[in-house]
C-alpha positions, -999 to +999 in steps of 0.1 A: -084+106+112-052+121+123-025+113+153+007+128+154+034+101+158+054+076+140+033+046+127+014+052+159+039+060+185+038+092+199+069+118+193+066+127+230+068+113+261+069+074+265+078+053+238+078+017+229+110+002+229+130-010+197+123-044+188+099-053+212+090-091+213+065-117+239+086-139+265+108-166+257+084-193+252+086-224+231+064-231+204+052-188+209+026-182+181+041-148+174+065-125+177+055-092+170+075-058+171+067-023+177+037+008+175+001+009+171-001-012+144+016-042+161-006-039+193-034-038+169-026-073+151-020-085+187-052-076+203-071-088+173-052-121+174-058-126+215-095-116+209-098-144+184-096-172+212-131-187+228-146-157+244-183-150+247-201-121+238-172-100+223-175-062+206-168-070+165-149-041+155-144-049+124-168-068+092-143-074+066-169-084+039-162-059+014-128-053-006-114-020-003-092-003+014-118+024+024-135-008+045-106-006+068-110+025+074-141+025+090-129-006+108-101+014+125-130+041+132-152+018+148-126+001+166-110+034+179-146+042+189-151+013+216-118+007+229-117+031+253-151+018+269-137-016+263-105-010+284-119+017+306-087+042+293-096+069+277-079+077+240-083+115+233-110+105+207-123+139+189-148+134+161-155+170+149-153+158+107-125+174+086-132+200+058-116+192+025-112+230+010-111+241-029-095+271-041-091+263-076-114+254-102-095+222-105-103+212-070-141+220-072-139+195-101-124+169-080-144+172-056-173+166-079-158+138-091-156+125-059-189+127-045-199+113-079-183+079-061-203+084-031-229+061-034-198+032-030-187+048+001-203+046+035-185+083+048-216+110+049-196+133+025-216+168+018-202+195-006-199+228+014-206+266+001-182+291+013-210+302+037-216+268+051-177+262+056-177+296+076-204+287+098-186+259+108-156+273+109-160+305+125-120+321+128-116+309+092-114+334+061-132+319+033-126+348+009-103+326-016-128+292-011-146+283-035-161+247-022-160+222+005-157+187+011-175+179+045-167+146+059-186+147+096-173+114+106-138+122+106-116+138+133-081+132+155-066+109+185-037+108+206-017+080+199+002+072+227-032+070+247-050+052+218-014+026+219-018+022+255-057+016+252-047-017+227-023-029+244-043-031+273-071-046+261-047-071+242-035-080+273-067-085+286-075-113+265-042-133+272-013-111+251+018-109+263+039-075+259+075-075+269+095-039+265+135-036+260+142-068+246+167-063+214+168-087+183+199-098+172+195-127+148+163-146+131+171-181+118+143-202+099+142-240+109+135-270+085+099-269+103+092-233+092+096-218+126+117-188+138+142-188+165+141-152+173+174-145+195+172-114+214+192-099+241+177-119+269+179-155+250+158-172+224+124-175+217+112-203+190+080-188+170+059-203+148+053-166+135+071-135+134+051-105+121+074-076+118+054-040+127+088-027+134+082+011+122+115+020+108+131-005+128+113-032+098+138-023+074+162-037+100+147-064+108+140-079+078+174-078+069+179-098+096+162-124+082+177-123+049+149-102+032+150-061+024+119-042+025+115-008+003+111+015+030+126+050+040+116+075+067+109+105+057+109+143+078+073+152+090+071+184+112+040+204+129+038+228+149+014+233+182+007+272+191+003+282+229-035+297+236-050+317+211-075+337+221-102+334+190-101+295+195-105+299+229-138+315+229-155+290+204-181+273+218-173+240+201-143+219+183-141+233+146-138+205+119-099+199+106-094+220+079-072+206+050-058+225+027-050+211-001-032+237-021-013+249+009-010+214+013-012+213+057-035+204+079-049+228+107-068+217+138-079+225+170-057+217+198-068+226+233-072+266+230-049+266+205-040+256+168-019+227+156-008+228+120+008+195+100+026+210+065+032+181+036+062+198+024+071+197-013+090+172-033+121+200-034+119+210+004+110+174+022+138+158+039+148+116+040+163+099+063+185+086+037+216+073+052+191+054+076+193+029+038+221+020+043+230+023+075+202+018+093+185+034+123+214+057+147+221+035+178+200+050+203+176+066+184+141+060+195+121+094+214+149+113+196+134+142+176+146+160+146+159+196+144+130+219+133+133+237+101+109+265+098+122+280+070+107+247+048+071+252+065+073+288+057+055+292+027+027+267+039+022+285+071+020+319+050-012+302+038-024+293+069-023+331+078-044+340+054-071+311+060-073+314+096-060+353+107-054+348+141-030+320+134-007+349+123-006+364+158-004+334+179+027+320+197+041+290+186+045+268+218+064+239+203+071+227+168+078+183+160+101+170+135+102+135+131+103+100+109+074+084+088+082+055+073+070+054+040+064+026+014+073+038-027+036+048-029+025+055+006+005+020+010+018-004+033+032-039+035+007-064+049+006-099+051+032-128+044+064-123+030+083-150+003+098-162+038+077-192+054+057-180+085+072-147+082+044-116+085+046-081+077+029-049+088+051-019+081+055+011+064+023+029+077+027+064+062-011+068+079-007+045+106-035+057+131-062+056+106-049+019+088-038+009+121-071-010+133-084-024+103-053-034+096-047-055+124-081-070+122-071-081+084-034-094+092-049-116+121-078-129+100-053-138+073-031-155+097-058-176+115-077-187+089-050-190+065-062-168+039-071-131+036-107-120+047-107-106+010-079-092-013-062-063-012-031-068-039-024-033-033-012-036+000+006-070-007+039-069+005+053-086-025+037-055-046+080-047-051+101-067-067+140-066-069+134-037-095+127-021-066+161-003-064+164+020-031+171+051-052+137+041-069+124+039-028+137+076-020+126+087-054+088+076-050+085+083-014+094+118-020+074+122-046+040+102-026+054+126+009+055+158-015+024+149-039+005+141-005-025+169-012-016+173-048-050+167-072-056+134-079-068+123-117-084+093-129-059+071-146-032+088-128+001+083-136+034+101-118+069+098-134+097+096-100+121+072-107+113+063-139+120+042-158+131+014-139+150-020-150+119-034-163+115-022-200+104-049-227+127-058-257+103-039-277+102-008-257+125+015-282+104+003-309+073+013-293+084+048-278+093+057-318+057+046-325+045+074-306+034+051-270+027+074-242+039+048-210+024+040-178+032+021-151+032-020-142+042-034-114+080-014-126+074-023-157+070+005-187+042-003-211+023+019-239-012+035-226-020+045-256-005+056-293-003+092-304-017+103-340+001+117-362+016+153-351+002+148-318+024+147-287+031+114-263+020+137-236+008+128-201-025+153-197-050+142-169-081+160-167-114+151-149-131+158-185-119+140-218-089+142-223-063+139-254-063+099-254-096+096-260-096+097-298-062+076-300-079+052-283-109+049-304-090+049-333-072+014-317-105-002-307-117+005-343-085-011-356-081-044-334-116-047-343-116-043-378-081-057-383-052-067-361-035-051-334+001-061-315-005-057-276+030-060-255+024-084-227+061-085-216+045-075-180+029-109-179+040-127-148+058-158-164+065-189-138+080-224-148+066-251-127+085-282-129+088-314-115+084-349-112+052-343-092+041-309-115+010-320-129-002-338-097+006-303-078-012-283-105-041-308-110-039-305-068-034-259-068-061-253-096-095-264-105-094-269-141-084-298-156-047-301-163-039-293-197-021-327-223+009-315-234+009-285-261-025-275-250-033-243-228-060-240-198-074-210-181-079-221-146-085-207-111-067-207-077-092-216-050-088-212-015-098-232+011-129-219+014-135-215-024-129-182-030-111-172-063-074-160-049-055-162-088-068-165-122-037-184-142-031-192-181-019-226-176+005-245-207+020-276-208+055-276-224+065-308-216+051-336-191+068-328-162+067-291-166+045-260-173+045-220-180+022-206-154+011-168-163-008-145-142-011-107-141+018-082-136+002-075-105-001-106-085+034-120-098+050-126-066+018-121-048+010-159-071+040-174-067+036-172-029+006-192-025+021-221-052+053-223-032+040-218+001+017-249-009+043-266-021+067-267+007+040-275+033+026-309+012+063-315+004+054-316-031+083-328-056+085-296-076+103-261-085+089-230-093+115-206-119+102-169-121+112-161-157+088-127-158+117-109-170+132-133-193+106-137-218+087-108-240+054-118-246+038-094-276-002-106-283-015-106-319-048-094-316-075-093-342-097-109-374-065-110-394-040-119-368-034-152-381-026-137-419-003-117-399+014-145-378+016-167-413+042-146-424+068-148-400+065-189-400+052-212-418+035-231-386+006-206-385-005-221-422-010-250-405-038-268-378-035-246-349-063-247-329-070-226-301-061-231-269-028-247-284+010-239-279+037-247-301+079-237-298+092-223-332+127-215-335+131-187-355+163-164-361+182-184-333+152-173-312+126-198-298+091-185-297+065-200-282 
């Protein structure tokens, strides 16, 4: 699903207005701000009052990403006869192409996966993609990925379309109105000052576009996001495409790396330029959006689409003597790995849905998830990897423009199992052993920022980063690390380890209260869940009592922030006598794994000899260092 705009506004003609926001209103349960997304979250939100017999767009029962996909499909499918407007809805399916042997393996791979995805996905012959493709030259394909569901949209018609049928269930959309200040209160709610007065909110969701950035500072916050160039170009009427007798399927591709599609009687083509061509809105960082800007378009640049539409010549011929009518350059706001920010920030009562690199097709299952979340105060299911608090203060905005570069230019490149990609790398976050382990021979990947070994090389061999969709040359440096942690004992470094101190008079009452384990006696460790309030798992934590008013909390590199969240967030709203330290980056944590781990572990002190059960936890200062 494609629509040409920025995070779901269009790039021409009307626009929604920076920093758009409901009437001043006490006691408003929102603010929102602007594009597709943000009149998604609102219609789903104004939907979820009493109403009888209402469309469900969306059922949010399984986990992934994909889900929301369809959800936005679906969605996008009925609004129009929902809100009598129509949305320029095309469903034609797009046509993933191969023309390397490399691609034909990926795609193999893919449809491997089908069975867990709900798409009808058919590999194509070269035959088959001609026949549905009649103008196109399938001399240099080799396969295609058929995906019949898929297809394009306008976006300012599909924006309209929400917003109207938001309104119709009691929304309230206000244009022009300027933020100039966000204050928390000691109740948790937001005065939002704008240029026509105050409005106090018990929310604010921010689905500012690449206003967000902006507005978060305003609130004290920073969000890792930076807009990046996108251009395409729309040809006047070109004869060939003219005399089809139906809409050809989008054509991707992928080495090429641009879209091409049907648009009336002519051709629109969308280039992903490369990591060395692509262009950032970069001062935009640090200075923020240009006073003024909103409609405003960038210069083209056809000399960076060049070698991409060279390509497109040769895949569809009469491209090559078509006119080009009119070509758009302007900002996508991009998150470091192209996902965006969803759901609560650290702030209380402060939402986020920004940084929608492929806003149209995330746009309407997003909004059905954020409102879900915010309603029933928990998520309809997790999805950490669109967690806002994903980034961390590591995340520098050189690393920002680094990664979204490299997501922007990488957009089509092949994707590998167990991929890893190198941009702004390393960051701050490498463990006191990480020297140590590099002269070992560890070949890094990524954590959460954090640089830890994948895997160690044998001797002679190369700490080289290889992907394949076959075996590749891990494997048998792998096995050979099984064999030994099995056999014998292996060190593990756990430095990525989310590490939180929970500490107060009322800790053990608030963590007998957050988990559903029994609290541990002092010295003694727990493995316990985080429940929520409908009993679904939302953390798994390694609980240890140090002391007996405090305790080390640890949960996965992934969910560190995302963890913290729900203990403070909890914590402030029963007014609950504790404090929460992060010390993630403070403290290494190395694991000795294996049958003779103890023999091991007896030699640097002499309280491994001794009773140590398991499950326990003991501080040993060693070297002027305390271990624990």
């Amino acid at each position: 699903m494609s629509g040409h705009g920025r995070d779901g506004d269009h790039w021409r003609g009307h626009r929604w207005n920076k920093h758009r926001l409901p009437p001043r209103q006490a006691g408003a349960e929102g603010c929102h701000t602007t594009g597709e997304v943000r009149v998604d979250s609102r219609l789903h939100l104004a939907r979820s009052r009493p109403h009888h017999n209402l469309p469900r767009y969306c059922q949010l029962e399984e986990n992934t990403l994909l889900q929301l996909i369809f959800c936005s499909l679906n969605m996008y499918a009925h609004i129009a006869q929902e809100t009598d407007q129509e949305i320029g809805l095309h469903l034609p399916g797009t046509i993933r192409l191969a023309t390397t042997p490399v691609r034909v393996d990926e795609m193999k791979y893919q449809m491997s996966r089908h069975g867990n995805h709900e798409a009808p996905q058919c590999l194509l012959t070269p035959e088959q993609v001609k026949l549905l493709v009649p103008i196109a030259n399938v001399d240099n394909i080799l396969m295609g990925l058929y995906t019949a569901s898929d297809g394009h949209v306008d976006p300012y018609s599909l924006t309209q379309a929400i917003a109207k049928g938001a309104r119709k269930y009691g929304a309230l959309i206000f244009q022009g109105l300027g933020v100039t200040t966000l204050n928390l209160r000691e109740d948790g709610r937001w005065v939002v000052s704008t240029t026509e007065g105050d409005i106090l909110a018990n929310r604010v969701v921010n689905a500012a576009g690449f206003w967000a950035k902006e507005i978060a500072k305003l609130a004290g916050s920073d969000l890792p996001l930076v807009p990046n160039h996108h251009q395409y170009l729309v040809t006047s009427t070109v004869p060939e495409v003219k005399a089809l007798k139906r809409e050809i399927p989008v054509l991707r591709h992928l080495e090429g790396s641009f879209y091409l599609r049907m648009e009336r009687d002519g051709l629109l083509i969308g280039p992903y330029e490369s990591t060395h061509t692509m262009r950032q809105c970069e001062d935009w960082m640090w200075n923020g959006v240009p006073e003024g800007f909103g409609k405003e378009l960038f210069e083209p640049d056809m000399d960076r689409l060049e070698p991409h539409l060279e390509i497109a010549m040769q895949l569809v011929p009469c491209f090559a003597d078509a006119s080009i009518q009119s070509v758009v350059n302007g900002p996508i706001t991009y998150t470091p790995d192209v996902l965006p920010l969803v759901g609560p920030d650290m702030l209380p009562n402060m939402w986020l849905a920004a940084g929608f690199g492929y806003g149209i097709i995330h746009g309407g299952g997003m909004g059905s998830y954020l409102a879900s979340w915010i309603i029933n105060g928990q998520p309809p299911f997790e999805m950490t990897e669109c967690d806002p608090l994903r980034f961390g203060s590591w995340t520098t905005n050189d690393y920002v423009l680094a990664k979204a570069r490299e997501s922007y230019g990488m957009n089509n490149a092949v994707t590998y199992p167990h991929e890893e990609r190198f941009a702004g790398r390393p960051t701050s976050r490498v463990s006191g052993a990480h020297e140590v382990l590099e002269s070992e021979g560890a070949c890094m990947q990524i954590h959460s920022g954090w640089e830890q070994p994948a895997w160690f090389t044998s001797p002679g061999q190369q700490p080289q980063y290889c992907p394949s969709f076959q075996r590749t040359n891990w494997h048998e440096a792998v096995e050979k690390e099984v064999d030994l942690v099995m056999t014998s004992a292996g060190i593990i470094d756990l430095t990525p380890f989310a590490k939180i101190i929970v500490q107060g008079r009322q800790a053990a009452a608030f963590m007998d209260y957050m988990t559903a384990n029994s609290v541990p006696p002092l010295g003694r460790t727990v493995i316990t869940h985080i429940l929520s309030p409908t009993g679904h798992v939302y953390a798994e934590l390694t609980v240890t009592r140090t002391h007996e008013d405090t305790f080390l909390v640890i949960t996965g590199s992934g969910v560190e922030l995302h963890d913290l969240r729900w203990l403070q967030d909890y914590a402030r709203r029963g007014n609950w006598n504790v404090s929460f330290a992060n010390i993630t980056e403070d403290m290494g944590c190395l694991s000795v794994a294996g049958p003779k781990s103890k023999d091991i572990l007896s030699t640097l002190s002499p309280v491994f000899n001794g009773k140590f059960p398991f499950f326990s936890c003991k501080e040993v200062l060693e070297t002027s260092e305390l271990w624990r």
